[in-house]
N, CA, C and O of each residue as an XYZ file, in Angstrom:
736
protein
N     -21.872    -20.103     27.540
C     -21.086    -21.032     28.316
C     -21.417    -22.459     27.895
O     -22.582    -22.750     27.625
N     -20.473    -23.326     27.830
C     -20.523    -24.887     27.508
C     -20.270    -25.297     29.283
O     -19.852    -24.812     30.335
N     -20.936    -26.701     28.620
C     -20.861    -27.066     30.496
C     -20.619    -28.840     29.985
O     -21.285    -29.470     29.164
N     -19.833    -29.151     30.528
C     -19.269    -30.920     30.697
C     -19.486    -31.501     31.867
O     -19.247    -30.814     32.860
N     -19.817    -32.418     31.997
C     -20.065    -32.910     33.232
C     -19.342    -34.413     33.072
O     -19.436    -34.983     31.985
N     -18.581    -35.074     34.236
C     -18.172    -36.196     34.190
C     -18.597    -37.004     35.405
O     -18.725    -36.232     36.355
N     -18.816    -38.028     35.678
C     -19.047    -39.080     36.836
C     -17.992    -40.058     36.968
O     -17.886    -40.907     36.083
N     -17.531    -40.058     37.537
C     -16.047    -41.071     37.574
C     -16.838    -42.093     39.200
O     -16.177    -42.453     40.174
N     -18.007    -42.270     39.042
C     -18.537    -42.918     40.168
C     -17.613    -44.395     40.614
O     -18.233    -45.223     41.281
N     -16.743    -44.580     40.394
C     -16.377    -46.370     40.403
C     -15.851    -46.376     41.627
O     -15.549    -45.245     42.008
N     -15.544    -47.572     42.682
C     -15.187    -47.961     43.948
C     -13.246    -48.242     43.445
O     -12.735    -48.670     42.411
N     -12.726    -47.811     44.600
C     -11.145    -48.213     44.540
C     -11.277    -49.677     45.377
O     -12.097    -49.774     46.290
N     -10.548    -50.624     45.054
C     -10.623    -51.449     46.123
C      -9.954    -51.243     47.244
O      -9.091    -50.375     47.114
N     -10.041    -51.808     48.506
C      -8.948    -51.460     49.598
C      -8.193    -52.249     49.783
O      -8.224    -53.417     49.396
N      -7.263    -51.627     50.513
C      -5.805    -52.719     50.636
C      -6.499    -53.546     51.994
O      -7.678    -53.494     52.345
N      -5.379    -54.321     52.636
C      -5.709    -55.080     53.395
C      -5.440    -54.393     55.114
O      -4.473    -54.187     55.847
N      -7.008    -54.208     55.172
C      -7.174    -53.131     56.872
C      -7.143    -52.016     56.806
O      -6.900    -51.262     57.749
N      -7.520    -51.518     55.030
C      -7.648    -50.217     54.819
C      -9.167    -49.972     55.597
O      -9.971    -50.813     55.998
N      -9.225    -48.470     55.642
C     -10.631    -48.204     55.700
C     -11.111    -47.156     54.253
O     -10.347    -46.474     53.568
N     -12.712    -47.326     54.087
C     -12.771    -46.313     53.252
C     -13.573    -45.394     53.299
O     -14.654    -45.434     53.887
N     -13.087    -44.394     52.632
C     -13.727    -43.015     52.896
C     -14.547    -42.468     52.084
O     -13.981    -42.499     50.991
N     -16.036    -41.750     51.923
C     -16.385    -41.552     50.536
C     -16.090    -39.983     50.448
O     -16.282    -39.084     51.266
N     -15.396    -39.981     48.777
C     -15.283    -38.350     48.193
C     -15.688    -38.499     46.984
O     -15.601    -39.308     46.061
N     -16.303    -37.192     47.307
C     -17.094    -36.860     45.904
C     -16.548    -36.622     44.293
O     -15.781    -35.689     44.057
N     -16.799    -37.126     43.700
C     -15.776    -37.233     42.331
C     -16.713    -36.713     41.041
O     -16.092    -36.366     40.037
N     -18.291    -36.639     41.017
C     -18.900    -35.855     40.347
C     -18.279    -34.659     39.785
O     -17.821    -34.027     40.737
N     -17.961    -33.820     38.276
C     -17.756    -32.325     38.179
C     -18.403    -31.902     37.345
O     -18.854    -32.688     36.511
N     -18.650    -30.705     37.269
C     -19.272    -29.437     36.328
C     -18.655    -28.789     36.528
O     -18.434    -28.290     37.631
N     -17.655    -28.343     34.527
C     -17.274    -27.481     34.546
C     -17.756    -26.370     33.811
O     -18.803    -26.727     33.271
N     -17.520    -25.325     33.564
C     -18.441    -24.463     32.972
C     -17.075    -23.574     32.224
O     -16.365    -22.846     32.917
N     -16.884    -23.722     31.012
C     -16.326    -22.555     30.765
C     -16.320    -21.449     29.781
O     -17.191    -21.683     28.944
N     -15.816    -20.551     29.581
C     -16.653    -19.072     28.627
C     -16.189    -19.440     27.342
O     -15.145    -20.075     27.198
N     -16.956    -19.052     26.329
C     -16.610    -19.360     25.143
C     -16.092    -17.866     24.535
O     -16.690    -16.847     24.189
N     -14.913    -18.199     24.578
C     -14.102    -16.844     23.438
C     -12.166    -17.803     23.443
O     -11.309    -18.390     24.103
N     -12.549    -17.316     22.239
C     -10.972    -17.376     22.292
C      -9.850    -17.355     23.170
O      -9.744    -16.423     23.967
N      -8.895    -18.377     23.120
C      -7.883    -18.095     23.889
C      -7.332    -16.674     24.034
O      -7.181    -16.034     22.993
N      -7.013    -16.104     25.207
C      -6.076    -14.397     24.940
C      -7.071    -13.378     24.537
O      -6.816    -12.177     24.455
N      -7.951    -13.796     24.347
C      -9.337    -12.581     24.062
C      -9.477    -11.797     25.248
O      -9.158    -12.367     26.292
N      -9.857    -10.692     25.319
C      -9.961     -9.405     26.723
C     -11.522    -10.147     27.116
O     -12.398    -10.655     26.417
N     -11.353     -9.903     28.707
C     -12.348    -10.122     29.243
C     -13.398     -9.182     28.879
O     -12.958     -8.256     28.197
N     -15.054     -9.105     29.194
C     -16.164     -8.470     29.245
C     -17.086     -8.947     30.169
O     -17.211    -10.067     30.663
N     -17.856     -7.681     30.359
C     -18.924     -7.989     31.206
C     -19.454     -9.379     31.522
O     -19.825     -9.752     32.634
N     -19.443    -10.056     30.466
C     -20.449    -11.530     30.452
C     -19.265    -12.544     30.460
O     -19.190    -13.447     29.627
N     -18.567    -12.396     31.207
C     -17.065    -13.634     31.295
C     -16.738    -13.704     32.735
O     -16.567    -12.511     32.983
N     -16.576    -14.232     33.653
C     -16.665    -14.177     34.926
C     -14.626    -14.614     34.368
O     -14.215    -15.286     33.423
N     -13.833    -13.837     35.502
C     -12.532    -14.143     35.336
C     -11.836    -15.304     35.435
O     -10.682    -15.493     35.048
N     -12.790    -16.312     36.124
C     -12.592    -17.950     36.453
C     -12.324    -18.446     35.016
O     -13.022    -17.984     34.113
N     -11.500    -19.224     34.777
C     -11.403    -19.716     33.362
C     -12.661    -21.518     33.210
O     -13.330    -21.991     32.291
N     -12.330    -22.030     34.949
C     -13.389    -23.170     35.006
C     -13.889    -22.888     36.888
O     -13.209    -22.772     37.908
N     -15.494    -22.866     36.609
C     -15.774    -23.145     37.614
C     -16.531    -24.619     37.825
O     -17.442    -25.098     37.149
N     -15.759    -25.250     39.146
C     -16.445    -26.619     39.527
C     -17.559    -26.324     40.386
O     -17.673    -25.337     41.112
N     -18.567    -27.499     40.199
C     -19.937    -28.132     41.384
C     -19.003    -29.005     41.901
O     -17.864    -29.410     41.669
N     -20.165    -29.186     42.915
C     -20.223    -29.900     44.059
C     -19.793    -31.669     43.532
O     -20.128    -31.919     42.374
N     -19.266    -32.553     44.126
C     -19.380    -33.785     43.170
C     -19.835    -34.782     43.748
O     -20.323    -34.345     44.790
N     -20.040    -36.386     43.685
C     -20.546    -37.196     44.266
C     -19.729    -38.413     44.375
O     -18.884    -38.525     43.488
N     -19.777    -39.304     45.206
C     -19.018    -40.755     45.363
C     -18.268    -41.218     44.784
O     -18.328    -41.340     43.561
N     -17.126    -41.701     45.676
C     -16.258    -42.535     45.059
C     -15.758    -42.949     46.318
O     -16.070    -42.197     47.242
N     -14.999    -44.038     46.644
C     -14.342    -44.844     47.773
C     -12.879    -44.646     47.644
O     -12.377    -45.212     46.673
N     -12.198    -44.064     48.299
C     -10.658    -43.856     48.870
C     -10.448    -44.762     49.682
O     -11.282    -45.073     50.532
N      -9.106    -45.434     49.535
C      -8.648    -46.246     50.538
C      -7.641    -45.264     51.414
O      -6.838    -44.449     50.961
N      -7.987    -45.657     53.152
C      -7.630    -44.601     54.233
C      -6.636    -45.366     54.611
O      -7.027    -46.525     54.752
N      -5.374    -45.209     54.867
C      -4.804    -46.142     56.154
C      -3.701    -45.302     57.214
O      -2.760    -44.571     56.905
N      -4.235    -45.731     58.661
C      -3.620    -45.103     59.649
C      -2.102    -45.705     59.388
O      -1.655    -46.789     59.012
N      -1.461    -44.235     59.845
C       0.365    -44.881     59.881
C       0.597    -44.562     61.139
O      -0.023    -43.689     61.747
N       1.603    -45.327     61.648
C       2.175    -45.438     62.662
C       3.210    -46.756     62.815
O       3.263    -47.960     62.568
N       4.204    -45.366     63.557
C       5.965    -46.029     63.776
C       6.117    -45.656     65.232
O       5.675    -44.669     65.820
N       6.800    -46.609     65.658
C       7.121    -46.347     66.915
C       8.890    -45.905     66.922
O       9.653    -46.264     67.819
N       9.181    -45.315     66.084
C      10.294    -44.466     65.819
C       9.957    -43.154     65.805
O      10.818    -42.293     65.627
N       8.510    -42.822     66.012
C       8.135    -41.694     66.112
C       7.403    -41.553     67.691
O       7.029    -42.528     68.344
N       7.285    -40.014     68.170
C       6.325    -39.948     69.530
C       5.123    -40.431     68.707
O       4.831    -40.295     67.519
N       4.121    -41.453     70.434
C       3.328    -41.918     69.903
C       2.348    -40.629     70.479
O       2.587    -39.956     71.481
N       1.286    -40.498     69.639
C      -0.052    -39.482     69.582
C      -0.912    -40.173     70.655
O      -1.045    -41.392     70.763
N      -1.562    -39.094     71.550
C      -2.537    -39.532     72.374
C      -3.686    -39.723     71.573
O      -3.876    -39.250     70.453
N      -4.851    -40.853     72.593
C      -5.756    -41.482     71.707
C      -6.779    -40.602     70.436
O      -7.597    -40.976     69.595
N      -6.257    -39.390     70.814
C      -7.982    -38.676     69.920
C      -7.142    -38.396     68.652
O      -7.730    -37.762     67.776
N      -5.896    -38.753     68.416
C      -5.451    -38.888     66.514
C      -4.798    -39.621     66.543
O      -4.501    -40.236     67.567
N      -4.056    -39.939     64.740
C      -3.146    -40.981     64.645
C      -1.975    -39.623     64.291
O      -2.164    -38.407     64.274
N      -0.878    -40.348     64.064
C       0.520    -40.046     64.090
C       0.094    -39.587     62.453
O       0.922    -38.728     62.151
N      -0.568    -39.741     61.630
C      -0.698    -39.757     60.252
C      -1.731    -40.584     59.555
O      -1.723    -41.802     59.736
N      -2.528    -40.086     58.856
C      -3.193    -40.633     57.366
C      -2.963    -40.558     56.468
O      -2.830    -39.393     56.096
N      -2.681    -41.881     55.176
C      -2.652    -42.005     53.872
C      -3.799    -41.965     53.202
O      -4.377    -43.052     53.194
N      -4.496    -40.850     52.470
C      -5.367    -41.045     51.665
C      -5.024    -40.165     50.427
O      -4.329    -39.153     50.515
N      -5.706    -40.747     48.968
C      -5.730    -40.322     48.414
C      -4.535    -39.297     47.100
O      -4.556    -38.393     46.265
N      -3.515    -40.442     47.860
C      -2.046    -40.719     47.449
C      -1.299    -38.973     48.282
O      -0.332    -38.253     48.034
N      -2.152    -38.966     49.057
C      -1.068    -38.169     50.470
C      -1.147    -38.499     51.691
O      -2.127    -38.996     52.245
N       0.227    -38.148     52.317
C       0.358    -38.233     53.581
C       0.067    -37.208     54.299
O       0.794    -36.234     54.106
N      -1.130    -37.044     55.416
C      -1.413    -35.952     56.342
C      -0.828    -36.218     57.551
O      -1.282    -37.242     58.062
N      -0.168    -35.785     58.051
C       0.746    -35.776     59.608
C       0.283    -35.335     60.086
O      -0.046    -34.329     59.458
N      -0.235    -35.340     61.313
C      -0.657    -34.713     62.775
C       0.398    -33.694     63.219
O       1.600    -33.839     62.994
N      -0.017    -32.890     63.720
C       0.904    -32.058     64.791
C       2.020    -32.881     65.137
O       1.930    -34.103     65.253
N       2.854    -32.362     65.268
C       4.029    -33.441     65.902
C       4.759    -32.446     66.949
O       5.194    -31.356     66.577
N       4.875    -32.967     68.477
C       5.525    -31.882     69.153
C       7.141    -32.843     68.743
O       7.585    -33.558     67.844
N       7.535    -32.308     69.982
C       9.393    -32.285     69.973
C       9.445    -33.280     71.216
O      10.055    -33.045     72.259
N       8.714    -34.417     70.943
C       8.826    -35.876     72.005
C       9.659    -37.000     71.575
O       9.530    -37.396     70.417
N      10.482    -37.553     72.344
C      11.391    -38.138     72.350
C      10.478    -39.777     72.480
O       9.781    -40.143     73.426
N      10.824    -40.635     71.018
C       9.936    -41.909     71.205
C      10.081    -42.453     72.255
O       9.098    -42.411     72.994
N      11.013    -42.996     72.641
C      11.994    -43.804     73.375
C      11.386    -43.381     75.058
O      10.811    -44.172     75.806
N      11.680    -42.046     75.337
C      11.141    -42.156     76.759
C       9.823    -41.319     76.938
O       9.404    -41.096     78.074
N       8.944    -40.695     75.442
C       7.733    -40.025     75.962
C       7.892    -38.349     76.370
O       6.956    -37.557     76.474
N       9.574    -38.010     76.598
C       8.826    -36.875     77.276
C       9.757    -35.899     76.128
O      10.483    -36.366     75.250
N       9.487    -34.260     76.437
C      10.339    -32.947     75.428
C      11.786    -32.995     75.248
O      12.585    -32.751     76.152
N      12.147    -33.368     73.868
C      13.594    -33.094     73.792
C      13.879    -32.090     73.247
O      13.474    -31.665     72.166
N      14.806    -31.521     74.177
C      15.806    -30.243     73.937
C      15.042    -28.921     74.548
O      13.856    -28.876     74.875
N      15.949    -27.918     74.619
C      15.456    -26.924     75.631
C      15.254    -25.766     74.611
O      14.536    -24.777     74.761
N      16.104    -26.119     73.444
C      16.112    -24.668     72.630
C      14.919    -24.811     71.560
O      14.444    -25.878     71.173
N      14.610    -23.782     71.242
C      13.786    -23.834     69.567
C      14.475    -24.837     68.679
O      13.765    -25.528     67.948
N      16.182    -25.039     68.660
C      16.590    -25.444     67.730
C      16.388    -27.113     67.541
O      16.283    -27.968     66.662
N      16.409    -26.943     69.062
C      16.165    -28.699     68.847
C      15.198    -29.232     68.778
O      15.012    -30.334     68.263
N      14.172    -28.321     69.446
C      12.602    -28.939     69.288
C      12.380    -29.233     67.480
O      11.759    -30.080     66.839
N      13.042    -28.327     67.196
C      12.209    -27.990     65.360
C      13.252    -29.344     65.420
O      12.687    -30.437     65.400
N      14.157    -29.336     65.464
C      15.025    -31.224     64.861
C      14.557    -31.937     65.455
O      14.695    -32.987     64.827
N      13.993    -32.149     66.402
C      12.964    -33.225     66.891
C      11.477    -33.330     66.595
O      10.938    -34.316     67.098
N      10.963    -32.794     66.124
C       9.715    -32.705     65.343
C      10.117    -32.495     64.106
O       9.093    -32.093     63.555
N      10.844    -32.510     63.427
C      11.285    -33.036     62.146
C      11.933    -34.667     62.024
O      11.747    -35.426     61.073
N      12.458    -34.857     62.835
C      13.039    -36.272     62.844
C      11.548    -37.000     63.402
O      11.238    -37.719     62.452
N      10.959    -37.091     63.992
C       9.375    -37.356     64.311
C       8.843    -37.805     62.889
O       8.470    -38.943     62.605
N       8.875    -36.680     62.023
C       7.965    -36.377     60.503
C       8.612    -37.378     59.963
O       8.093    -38.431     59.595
N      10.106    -37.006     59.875
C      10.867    -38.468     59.065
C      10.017    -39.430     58.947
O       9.257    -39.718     58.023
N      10.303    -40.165     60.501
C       9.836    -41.082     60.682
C       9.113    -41.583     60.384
O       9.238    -42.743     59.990
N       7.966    -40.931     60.427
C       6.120    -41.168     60.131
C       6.057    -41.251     58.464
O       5.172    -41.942     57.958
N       6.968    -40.569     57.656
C       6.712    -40.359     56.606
C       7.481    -41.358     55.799
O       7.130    -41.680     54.664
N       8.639    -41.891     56.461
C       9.110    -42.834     55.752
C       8.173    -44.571     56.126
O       8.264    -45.536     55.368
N       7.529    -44.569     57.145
C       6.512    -45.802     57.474
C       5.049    -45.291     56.475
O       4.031    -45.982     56.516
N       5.116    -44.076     55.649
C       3.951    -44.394     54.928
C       4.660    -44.667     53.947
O       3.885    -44.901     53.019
N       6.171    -44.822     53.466
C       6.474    -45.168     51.976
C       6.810    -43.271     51.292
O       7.238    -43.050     50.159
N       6.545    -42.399     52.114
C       7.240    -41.126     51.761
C       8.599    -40.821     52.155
O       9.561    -41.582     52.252
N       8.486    -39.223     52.424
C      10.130    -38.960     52.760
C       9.274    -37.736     52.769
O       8.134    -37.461     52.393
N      10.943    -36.677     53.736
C      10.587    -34.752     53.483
C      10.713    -34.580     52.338
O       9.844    -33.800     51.950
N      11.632    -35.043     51.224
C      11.418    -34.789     50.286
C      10.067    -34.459     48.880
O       9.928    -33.818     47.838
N       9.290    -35.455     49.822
C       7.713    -35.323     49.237
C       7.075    -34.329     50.230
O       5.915    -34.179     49.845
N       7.232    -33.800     51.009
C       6.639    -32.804     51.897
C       6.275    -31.723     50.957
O       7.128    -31.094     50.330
N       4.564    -31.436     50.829
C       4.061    -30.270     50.093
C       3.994    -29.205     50.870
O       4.596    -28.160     50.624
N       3.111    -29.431     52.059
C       2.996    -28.004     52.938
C       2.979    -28.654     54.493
O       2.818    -29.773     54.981
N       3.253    -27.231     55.003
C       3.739    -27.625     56.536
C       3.115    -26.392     57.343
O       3.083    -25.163     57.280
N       2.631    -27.457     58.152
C       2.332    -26.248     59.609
C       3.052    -25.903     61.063
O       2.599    -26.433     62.078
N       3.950    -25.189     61.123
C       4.410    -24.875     62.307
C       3.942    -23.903     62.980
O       3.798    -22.711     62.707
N       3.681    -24.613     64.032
C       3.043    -23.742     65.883
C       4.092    -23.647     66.701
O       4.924    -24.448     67.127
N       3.826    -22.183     66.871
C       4.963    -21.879     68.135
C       4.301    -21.345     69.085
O       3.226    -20.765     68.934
N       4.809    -21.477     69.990
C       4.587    -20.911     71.565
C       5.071    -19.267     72.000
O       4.639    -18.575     72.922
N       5.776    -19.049     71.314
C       6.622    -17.876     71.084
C       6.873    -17.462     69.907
O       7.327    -18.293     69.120
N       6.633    -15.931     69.394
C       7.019    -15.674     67.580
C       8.563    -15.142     67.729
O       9.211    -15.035     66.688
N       9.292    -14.744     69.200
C      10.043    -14.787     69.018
C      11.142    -15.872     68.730
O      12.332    -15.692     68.470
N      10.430    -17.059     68.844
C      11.401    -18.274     67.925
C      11.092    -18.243     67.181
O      10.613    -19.377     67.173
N      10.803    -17.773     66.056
C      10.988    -18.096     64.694
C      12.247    -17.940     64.152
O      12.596    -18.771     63.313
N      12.776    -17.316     64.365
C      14.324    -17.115     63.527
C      15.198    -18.379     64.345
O      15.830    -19.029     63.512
N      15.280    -18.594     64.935
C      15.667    -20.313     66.042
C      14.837    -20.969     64.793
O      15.403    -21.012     63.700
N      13.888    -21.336     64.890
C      13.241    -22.402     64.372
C      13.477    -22.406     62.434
O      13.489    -23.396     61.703
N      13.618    -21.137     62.093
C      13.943    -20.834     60.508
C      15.642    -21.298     60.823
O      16.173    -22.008     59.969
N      16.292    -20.967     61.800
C      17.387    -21.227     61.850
C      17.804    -23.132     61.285
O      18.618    -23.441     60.415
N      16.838    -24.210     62.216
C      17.449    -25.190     61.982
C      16.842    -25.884     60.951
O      17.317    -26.917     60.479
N      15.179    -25.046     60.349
C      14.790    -25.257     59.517
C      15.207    -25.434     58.064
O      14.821    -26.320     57.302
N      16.241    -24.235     57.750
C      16.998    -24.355     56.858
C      18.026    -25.392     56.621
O      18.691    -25.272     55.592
N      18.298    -26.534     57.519
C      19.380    -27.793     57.651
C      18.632    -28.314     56.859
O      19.003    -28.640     55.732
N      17.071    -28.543     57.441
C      16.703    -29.621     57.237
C      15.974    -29.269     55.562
O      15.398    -30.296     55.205
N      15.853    -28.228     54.556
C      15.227    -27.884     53.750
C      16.381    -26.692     52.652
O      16.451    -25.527     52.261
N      16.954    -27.747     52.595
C      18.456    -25.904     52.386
C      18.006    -25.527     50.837
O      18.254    -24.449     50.297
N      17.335    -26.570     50.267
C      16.331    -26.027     48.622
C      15.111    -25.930     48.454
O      14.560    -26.012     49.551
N      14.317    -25.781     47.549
C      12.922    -26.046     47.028
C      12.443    -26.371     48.688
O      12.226    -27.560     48.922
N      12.326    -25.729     49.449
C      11.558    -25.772     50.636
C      10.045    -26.190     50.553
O       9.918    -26.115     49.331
N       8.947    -26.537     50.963
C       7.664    -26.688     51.117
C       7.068    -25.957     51.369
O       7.412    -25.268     52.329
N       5.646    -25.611     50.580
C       4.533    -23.900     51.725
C       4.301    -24.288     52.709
O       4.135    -25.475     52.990
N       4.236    -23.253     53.523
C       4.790    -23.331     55.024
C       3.439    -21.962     55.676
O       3.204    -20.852     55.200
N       3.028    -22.414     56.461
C       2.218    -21.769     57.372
C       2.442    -21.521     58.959
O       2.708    -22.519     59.628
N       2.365    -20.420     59.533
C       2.543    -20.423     60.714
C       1.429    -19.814     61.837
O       0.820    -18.751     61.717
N       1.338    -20.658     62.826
C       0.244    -20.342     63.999
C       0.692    -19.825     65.184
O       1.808    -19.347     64.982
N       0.290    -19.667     66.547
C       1.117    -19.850     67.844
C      -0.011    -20.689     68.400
O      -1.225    -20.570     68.231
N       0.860    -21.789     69.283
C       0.312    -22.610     69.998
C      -0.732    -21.750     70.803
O      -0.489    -20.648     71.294
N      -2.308    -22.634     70.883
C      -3.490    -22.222     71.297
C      -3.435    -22.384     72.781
O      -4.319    -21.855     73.455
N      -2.155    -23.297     73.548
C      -2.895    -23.782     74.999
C      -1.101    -23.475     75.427
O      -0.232    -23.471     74.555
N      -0.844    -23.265     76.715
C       0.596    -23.463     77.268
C       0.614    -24.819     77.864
O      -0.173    -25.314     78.671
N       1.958    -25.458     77.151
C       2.247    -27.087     77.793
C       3.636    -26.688     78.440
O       4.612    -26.442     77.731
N       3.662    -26.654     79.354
C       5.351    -26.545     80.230
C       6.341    -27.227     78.809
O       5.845    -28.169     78.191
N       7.119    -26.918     78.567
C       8.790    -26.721     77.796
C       8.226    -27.340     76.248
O       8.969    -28.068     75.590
N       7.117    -27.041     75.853
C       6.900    -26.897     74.409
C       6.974    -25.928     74.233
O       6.437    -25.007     74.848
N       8.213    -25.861     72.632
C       8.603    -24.942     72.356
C       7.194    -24.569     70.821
O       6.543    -23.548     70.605
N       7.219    -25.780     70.147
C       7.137    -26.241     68.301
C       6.439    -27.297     68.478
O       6.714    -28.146     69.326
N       5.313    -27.360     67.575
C       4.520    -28.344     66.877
C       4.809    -28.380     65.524
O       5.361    -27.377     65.071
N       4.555    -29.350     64.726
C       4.866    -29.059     62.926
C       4.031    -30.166     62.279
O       4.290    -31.329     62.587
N       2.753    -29.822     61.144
C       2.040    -30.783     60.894
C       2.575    -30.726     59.228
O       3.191    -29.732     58.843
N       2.270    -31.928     58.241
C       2.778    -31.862     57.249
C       1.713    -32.728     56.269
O       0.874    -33.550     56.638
N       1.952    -32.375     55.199
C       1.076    -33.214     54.085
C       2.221    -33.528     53.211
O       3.195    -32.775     53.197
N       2.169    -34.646     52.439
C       3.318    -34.903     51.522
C       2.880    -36.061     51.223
O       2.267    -36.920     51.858
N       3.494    -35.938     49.568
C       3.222    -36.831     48.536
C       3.393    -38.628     48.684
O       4.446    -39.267     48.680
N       2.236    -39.053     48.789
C       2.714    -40.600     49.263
C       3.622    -41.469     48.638
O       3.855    -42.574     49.127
């Protein structure tokens, strides 16, 4: 085995009211020496590279928030930019404007926690279109076909990986939560 190691130790600067975060940027890679397309053996682990652990570097963090979106109670933000992605919080199906659940069906909750995401994602400088993966929580698995229903409006191609949970706690007329990561 050959082994490379790189340190990319250097500081990013931050923007203005960024915060920063440290991630490790140290690697070791290790990989087998045989030929490309050669059959594996005993002494070749099937990994083509395995990484270590790595060390420092400074990311610039910055909280987003639109008030075109429901605002998040105090223990998160509506979204973080780091590291040239956008992480979205849970987003229920809250209406900015007056605070409380819009719509009664699956269908509308999922368009209201998508129009939510919009929102948030176009105040970091994204869009759904940059949406990599998504988490939707339901309260019920019998909405899913409701919720795949209006899902498909909003995604009718190249859709995003998509994960699904059921909501952990009962909130009276939450139907859908939906958290998202996407390309900043």
């Amino acid at each position: 085995m050959t082994s490379n190691t790189t340190n990319l130790g250097a500081s990013t600067p931050l923007p203005e009211g960024g915060k920063s975060l440290r991630i490790p940027i140290e690697r070791t890679f290790q990989r087998p020496l045989r030929p490309f397309g050669s059959p594996l053996n005993s002494n070749v682990r099937p990994q083509s590279y395995i990484a270590a652990p790595a060390r420092g570097v400074t990311v610039a963090r910055r909280i987003v928030f639109t008030p075109k979106a429901a605002k998040p109670p105090p223990a998160y933000s509506q979204a973080v930019k780091a590291g040239g992605l956008v992480f979205v919080s849970g987003t229920a199906p809250v209406d900015p404007l007056t605070g409380a659940i819009k719509g009664t069906t699956i269908q509308e909750q999922t368009a209201q926690c998508l129009a939510n995401i919009q929102a948030i994602l176009e105040e970091a400088g994204s869009s759904l279109e940059k949406v990599a993966s998504v988490t939707v929580v339901l309260a019920e698995e019998d909405d899913f076909p409701g919720m795949n229903e209006e899902w498909l409006k909003w995604f009718p191609s190249d859709p995003p990986a998509r994960q699904g949970a059921k909501l952990p706690a009962r909130i009276p007329g939450l139907k859908v939560s939906i958290a998202a990561i996407a390309e900043a």
